[in-house]
C-alpha positions in Angstrom: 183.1 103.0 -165.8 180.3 103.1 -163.6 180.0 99.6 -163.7 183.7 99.1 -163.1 184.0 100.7 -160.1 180.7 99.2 -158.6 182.2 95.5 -159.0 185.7 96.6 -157.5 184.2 98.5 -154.4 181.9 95.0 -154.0 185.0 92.8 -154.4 186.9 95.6 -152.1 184.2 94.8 -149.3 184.2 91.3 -149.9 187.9 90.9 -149.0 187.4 93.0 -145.9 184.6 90.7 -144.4 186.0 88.4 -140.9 186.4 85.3 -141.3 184.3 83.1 -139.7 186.0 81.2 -136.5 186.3 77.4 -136.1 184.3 76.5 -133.7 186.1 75.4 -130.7 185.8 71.1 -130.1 187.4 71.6 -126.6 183.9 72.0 -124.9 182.5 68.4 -126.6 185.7 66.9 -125.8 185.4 68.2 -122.2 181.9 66.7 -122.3 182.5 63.7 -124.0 185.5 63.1 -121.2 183.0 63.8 -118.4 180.2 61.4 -119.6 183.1 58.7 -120.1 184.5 59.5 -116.5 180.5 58.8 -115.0 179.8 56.3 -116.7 183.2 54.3 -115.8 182.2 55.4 -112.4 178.8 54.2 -112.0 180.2 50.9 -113.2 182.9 50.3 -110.6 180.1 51.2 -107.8 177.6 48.7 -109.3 180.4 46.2 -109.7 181.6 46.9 -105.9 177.8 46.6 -104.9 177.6 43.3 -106.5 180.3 41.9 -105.0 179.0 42.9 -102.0 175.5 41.3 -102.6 177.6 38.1 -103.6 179.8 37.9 -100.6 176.4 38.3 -98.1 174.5 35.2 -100.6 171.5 34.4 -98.6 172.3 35.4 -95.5 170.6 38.7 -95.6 167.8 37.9 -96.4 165.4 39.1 -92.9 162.4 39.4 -95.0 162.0 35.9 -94.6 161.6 35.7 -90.4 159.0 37.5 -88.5 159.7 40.6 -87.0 159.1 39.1 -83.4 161.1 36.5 -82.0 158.7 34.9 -80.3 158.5 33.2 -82.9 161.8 32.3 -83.2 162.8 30.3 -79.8 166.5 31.1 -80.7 166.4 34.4 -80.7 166.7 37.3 -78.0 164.0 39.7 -78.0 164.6 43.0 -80.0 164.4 44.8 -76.8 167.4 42.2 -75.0 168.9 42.4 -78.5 169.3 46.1 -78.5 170.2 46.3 -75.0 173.0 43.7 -75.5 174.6 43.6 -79.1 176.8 46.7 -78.8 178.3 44.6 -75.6 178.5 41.1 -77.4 179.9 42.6 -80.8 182.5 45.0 -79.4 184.6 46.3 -82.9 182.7 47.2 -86.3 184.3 43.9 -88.0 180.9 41.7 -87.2 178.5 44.5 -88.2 178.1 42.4 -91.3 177.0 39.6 -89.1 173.3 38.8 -90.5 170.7 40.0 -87.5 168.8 36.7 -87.4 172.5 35.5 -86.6 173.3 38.3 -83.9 170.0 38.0 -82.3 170.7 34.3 -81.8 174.1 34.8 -80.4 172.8 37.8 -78.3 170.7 34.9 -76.6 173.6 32.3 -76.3 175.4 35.3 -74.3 172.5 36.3 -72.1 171.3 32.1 -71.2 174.8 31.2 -70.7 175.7 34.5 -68.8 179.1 34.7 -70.7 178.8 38.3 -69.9 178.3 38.3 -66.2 181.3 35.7 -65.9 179.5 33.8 -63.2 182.0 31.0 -62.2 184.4 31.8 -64.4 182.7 31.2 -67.5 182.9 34.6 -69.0 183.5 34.1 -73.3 183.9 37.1 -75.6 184.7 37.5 -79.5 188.0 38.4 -80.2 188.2 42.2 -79.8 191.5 41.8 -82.8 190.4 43.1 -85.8 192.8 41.2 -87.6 191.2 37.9 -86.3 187.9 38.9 -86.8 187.3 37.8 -89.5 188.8 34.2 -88.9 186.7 33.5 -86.1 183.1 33.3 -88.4 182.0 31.1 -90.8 178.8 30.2 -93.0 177.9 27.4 -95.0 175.7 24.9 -95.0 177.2 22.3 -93.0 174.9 19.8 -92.4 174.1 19.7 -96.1 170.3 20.2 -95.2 169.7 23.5 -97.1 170.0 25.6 -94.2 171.8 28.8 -93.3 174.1 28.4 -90.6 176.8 29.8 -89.3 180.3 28.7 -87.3 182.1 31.0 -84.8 184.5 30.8 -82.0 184.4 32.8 -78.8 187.2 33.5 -76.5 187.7 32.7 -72.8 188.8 34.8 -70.2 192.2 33.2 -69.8 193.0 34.4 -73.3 194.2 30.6 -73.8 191.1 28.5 -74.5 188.1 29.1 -77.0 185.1 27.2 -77.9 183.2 26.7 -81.2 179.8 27.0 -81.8 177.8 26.0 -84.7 173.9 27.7 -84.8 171.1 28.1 -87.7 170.0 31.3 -88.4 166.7 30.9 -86.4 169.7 30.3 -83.4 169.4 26.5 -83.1 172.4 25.0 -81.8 173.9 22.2 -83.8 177.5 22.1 -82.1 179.1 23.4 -78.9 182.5 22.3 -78.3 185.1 23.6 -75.4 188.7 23.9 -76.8 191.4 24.0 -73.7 194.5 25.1 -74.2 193.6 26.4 -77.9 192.5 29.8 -79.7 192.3 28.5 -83.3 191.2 30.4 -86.7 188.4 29.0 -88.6 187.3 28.9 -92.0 184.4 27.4 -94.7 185.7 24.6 -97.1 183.1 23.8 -100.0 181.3 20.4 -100.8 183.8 18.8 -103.0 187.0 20.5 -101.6 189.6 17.7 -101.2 190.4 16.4 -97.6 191.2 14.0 -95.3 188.8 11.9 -93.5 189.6 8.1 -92.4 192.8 7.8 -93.9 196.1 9.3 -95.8 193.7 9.5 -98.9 192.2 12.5 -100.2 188.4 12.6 -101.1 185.5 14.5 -102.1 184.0 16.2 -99.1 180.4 15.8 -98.8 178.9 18.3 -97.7 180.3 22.3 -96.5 182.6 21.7 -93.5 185.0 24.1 -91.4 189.0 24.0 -91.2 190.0 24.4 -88.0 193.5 25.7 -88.1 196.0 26.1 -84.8 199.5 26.9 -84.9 201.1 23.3 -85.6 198.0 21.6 -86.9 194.9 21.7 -89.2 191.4 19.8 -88.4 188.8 19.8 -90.6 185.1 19.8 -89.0 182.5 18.1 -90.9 179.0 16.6 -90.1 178.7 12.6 -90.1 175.4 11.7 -92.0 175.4 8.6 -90.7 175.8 9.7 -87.1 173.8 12.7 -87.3 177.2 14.3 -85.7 179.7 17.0 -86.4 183.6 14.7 -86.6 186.8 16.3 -86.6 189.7 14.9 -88.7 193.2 15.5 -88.7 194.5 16.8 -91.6 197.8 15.2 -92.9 200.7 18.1 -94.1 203.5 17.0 -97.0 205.6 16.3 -94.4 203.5 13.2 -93.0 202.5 12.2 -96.1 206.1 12.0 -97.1 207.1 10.1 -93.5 204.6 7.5 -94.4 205.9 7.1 -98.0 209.5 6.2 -96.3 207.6 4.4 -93.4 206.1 2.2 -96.6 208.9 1.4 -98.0 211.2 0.7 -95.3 208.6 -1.7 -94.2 208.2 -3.3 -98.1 212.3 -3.3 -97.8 212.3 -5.5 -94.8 209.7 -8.2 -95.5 211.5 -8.9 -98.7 214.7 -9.4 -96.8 213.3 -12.0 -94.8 211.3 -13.6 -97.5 214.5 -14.4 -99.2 216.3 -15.1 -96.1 214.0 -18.2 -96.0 213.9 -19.2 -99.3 217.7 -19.5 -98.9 
């Protein structure tokens, strides 16, 4: 009896014990979620920082130049170069300008005296951040390994332009006056199709720049022969069409004849 009631009273406590709880998985999930969510971000910022280090390619590399420019003819000192950039590169837009290429367009400025507008030859860049942009350009254009760099600059009349081409230790390879004309600029790659000498297009052979006004579209490209920068009109669908007819209006007419005196 004893016996009895000792094994029922057990079983009695037994059934009376809690029952454990599930632990809860909303804490792993949470953690799980939040390792997932850094590590997706971490990617897109080394993703965005590559593309960044891409789009800049060589040109920020200032290791590479002394720290002094009298070393560098092209250059403005980094005294006349701090005294003079925030006046030459007015908006934020050409902050990403390399410095070996803003020190040697500081210079242009100060030995031309674009800034003092002495004789009315006062330039500026464009102070339109939309245009930004479309007034700078790097490649290497003379196909000689070099880093250089394209850029137009506006004239006080708000009308005219002209278009410089430099290397990054500011040697000027180009310098052209454009009356009457406040183009956009861009780089086209060695190999890009275009037209040179005639109605054909061909390989280009080296980087060159597409100069692009409101009714037409030059390209700018460096003659290895001449050891010169040519510019070359580029043909639209519409001429290429008008020639097409022109062609065979003409092919029309000297068969005409040629039967006329066979007859």
């Amino acid at each position: 009896m004893d016996r009895t009631n000792s094994n029922s009273s057990q079983f009695q406590s037994s059934d009376n014990l809690p029952e454990p709880k599930p632990k809860s998985n909303k804490k792993t999930i949470f953690w799980v979620v939040l390792i997932i969510a850094l590590l997706a971000i971490v990617c897109f910022i080394a993703f965005q920082f590559g593309v960044y280090k891409q789009r800049q390619e060589v040109y920020t590399e200032e290791i590479a130049y002394p720290a002094d420019s009298v070393f560098v003819n092209g250059w403005a000192s980094q005294e006349d170069y701090a005294y003079w950039k925030n006046a030459v590169f007015t908006i934020p837009e050409y902050n990403d300008i390399p410095v070996p290429f803003q020190r040697a367009i500081v210079k242009i400025f100060m030995d031309n005296k674009f800034m003092q507008n002495e004789d009315n030859n006062q330039y500026f860049f464009t102070k339109i951040k939309d245009r930004a942009p479309k007034v700078i350009a790097y490649g290497n254009f003379t196909g000689q390994g070099d880093k250089e760099m394209a850029f137009l600059l506006e004239k006080q009349d708000f009308a005219s332009s002209a278009i410089f081409i430099i290397t990054d230790q500011g040697n000027l390879l180009y310098w052209k006056e454009l009356s009457s004309e406040l183009p956009t600029i861009k780089r086209f790659a060695k190999g890009a199709l275009i037209y040179l000498n005639d109605m054909k297009l061909v390989p280009a052979p080296t980087d060159g720049i597409i100069k692009q006004n409101k009714n037409s579209k030059y390209v700018l490209i460096y003659n290895r022969e001449t050891k010169t920068f040519d510019e070359h009109y580029q043909y639209t669908d519409e001429d290429v069409k008008n020639s097409k007819h022109e062609m065979e209006g003409d092919e029309e007419t000297v068969e005409e004849v040629d039967t006329a005196v066979v007859e």
